[in-house]
DSSP file (Angstrom, degrees, kcal/mol; ACC not computed):
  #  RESIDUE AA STRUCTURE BP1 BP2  ACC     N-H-->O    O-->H-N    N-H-->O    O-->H-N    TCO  KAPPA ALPHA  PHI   PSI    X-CA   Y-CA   Z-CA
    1    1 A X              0   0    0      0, 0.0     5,-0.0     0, 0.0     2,-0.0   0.000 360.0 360.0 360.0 122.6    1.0   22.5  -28.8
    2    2 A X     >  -     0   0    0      1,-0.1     4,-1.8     3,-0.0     5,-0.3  -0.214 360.0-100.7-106.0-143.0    4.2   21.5  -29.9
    3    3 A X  H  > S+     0   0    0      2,-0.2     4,-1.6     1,-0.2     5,-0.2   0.949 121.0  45.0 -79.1 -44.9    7.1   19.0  -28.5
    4    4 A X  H  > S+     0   0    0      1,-0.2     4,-4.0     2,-0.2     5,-0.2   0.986 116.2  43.7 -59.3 -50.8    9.3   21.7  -27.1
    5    5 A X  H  > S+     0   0    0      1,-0.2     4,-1.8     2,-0.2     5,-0.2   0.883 118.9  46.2 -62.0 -47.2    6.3   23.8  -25.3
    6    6 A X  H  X S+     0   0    0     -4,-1.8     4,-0.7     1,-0.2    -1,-0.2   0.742 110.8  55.4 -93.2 -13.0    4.9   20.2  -24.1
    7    7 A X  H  X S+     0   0    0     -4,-1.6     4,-2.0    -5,-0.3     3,-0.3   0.980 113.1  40.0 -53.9 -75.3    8.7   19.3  -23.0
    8    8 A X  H  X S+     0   0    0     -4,-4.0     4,-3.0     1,-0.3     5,-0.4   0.988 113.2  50.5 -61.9 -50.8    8.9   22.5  -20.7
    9    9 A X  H  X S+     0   0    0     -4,-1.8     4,-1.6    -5,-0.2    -1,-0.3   0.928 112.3  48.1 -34.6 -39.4    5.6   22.3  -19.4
   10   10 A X  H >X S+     0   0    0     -4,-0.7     3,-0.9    -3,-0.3     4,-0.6   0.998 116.2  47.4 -64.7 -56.9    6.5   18.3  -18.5
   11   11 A X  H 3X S+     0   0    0     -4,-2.0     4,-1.7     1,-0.2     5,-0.3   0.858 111.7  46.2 -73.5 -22.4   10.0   19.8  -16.9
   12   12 A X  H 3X S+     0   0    0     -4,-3.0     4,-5.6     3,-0.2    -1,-0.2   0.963 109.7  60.0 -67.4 -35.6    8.1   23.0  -14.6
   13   13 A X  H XX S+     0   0    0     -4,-1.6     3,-3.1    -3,-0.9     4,-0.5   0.746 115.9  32.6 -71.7-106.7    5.4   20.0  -13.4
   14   14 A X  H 3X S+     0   0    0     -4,-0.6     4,-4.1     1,-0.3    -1,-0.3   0.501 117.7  49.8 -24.1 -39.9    8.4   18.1  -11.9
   15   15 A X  H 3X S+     0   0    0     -4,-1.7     4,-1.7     1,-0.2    -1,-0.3   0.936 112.5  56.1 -78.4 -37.4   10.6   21.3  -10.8
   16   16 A X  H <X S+     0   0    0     -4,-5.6     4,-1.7    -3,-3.1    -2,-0.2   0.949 108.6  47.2 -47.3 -46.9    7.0   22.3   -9.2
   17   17 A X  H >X S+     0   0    0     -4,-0.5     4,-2.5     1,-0.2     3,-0.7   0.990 105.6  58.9 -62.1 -52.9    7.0   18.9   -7.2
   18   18 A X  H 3X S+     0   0    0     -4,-4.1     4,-2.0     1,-0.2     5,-0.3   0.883 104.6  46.1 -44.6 -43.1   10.1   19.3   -6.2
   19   19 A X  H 3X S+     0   0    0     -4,-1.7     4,-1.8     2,-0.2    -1,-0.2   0.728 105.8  53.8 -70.0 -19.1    9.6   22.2   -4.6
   20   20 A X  H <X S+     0   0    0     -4,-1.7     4,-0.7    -3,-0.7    -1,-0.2   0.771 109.6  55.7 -58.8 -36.6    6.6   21.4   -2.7
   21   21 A X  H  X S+     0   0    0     -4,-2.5     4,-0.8     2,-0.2    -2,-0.2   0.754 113.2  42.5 -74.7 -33.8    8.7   18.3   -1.5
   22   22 A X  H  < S+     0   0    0     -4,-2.0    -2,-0.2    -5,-0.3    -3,-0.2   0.869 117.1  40.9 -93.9 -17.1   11.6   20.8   -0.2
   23   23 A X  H  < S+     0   0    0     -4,-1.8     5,-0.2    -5,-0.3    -1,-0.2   0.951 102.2  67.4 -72.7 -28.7    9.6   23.4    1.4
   24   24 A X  H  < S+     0   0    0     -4,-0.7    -1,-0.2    -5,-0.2    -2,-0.2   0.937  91.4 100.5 -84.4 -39.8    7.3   20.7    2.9
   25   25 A X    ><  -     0   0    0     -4,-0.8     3,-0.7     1,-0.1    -4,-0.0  -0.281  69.4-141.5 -67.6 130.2   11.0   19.5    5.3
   26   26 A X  T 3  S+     0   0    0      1,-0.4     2,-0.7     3,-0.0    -1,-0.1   0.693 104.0  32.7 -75.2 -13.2   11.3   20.4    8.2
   27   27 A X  T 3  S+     0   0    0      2,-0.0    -1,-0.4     0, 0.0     2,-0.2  -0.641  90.5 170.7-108.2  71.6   14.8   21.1    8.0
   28   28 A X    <   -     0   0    0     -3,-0.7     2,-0.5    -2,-0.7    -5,-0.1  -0.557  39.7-111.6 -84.8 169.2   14.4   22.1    4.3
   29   29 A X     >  -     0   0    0     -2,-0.2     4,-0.9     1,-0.1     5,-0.2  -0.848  22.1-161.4-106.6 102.6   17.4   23.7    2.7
   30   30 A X  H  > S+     0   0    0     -2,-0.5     4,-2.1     2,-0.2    -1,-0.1   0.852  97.9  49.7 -70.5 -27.6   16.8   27.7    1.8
   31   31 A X  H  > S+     0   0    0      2,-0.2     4,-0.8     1,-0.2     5,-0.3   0.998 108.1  51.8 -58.5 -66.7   19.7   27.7   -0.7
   32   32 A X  H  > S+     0   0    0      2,-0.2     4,-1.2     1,-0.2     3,-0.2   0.778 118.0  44.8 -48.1 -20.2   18.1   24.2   -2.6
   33   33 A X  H >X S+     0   0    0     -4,-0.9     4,-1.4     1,-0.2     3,-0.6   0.937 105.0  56.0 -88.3 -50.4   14.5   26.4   -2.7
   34   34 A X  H 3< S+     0   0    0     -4,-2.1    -1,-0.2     1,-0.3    -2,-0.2   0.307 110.3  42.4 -71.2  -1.1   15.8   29.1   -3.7
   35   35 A X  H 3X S+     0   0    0     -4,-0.8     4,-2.6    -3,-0.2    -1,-0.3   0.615 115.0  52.0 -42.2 -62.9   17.4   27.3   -7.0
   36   36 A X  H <X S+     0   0    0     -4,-1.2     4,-2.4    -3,-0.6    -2,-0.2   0.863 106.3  50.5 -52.3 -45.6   14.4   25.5   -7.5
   37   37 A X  H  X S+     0   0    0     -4,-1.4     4,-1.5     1,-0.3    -1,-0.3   0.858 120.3  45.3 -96.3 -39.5   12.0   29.1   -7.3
   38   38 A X  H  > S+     0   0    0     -5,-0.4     4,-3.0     1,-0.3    -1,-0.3   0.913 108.0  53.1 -80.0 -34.4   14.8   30.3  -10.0
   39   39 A X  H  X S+     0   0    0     -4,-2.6     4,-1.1     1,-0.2    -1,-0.3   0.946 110.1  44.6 -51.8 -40.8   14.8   27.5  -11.9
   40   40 A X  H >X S+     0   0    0     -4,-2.4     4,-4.1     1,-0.3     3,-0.8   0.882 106.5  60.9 -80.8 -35.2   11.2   27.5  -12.5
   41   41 A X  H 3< S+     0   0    0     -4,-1.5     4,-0.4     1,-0.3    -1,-0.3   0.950 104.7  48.9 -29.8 -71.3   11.1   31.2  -13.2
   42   42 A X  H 3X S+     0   0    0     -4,-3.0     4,-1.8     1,-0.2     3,-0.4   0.772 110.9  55.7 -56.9 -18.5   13.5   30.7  -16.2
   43   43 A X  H <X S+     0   0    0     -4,-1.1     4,-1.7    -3,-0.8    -2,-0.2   0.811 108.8  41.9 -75.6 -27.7   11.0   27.8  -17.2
   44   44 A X  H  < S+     0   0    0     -4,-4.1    12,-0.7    -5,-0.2    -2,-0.2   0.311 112.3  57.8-111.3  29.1    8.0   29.9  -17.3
   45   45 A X  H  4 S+     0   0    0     -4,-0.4     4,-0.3    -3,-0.4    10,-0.2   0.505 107.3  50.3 -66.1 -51.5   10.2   32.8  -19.1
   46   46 A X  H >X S+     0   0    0     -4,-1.8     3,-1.6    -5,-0.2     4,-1.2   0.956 110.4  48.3 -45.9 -60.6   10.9   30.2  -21.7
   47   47 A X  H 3X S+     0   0    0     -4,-1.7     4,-1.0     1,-0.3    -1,-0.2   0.626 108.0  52.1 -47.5 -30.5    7.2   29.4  -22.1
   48   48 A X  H 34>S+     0   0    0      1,-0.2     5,-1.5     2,-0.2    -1,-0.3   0.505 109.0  50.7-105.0   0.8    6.1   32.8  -22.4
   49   49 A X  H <45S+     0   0    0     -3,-1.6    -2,-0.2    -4,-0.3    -1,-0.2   0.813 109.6  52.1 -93.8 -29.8    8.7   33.5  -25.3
   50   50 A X  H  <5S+     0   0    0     -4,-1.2    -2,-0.2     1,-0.2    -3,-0.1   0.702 107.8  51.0 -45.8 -36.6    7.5   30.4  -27.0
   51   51 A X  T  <5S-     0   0    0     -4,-1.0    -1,-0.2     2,-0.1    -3,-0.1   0.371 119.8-115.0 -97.2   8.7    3.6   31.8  -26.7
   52   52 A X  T   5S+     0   0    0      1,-0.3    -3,-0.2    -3,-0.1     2,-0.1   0.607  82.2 100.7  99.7  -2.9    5.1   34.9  -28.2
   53   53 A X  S   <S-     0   0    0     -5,-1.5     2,-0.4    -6,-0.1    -1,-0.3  -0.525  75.3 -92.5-144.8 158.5    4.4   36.9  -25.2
   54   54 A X        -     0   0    0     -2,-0.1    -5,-0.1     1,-0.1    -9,-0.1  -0.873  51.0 -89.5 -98.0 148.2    6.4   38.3  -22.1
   55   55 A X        -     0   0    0     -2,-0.4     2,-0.6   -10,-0.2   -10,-0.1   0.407  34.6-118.6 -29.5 156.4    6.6   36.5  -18.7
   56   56 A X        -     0   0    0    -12,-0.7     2,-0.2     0, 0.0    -1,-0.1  -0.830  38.3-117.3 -98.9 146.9    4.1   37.1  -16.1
   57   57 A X        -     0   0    0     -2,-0.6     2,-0.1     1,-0.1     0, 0.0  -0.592  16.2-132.2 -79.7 157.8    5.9   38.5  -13.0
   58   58 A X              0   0    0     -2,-0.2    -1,-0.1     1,-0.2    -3,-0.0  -0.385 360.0 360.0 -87.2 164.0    6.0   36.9   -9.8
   59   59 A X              0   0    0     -2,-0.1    -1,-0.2     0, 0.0    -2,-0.0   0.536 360.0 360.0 -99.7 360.0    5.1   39.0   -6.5
């Protein structure tokens, strides 16, 4: 694995917590998830261009 691929993996773990932390409020913010659910999209787009491969889709 190298340093970029072990980079993004490190930044989706985090952008994953974060979102677990805004949905989990009860007055959570739909706009701030709905950033978060993009960000991470483009992170596991990145990943899957790195492994050479195309992204898996989400449902």
């Amino acid at each position: 694995m190298n340093t970029r691929f072990f980079l993004l993996l490190e930044r989706q773990q985090k952008l994953d917590a974060r979102l677990r932390l805004a949905q989990s409020l009860r007055d959570a913010d739909p706009l701030e998830i709905a950033r978060l659910h993009a960000g991470k999209r483009t992170l596991r787009q990145r990943l899957a261009q790195l492994m050479g491969r195309s992204a898996p889709r989400l449902a």
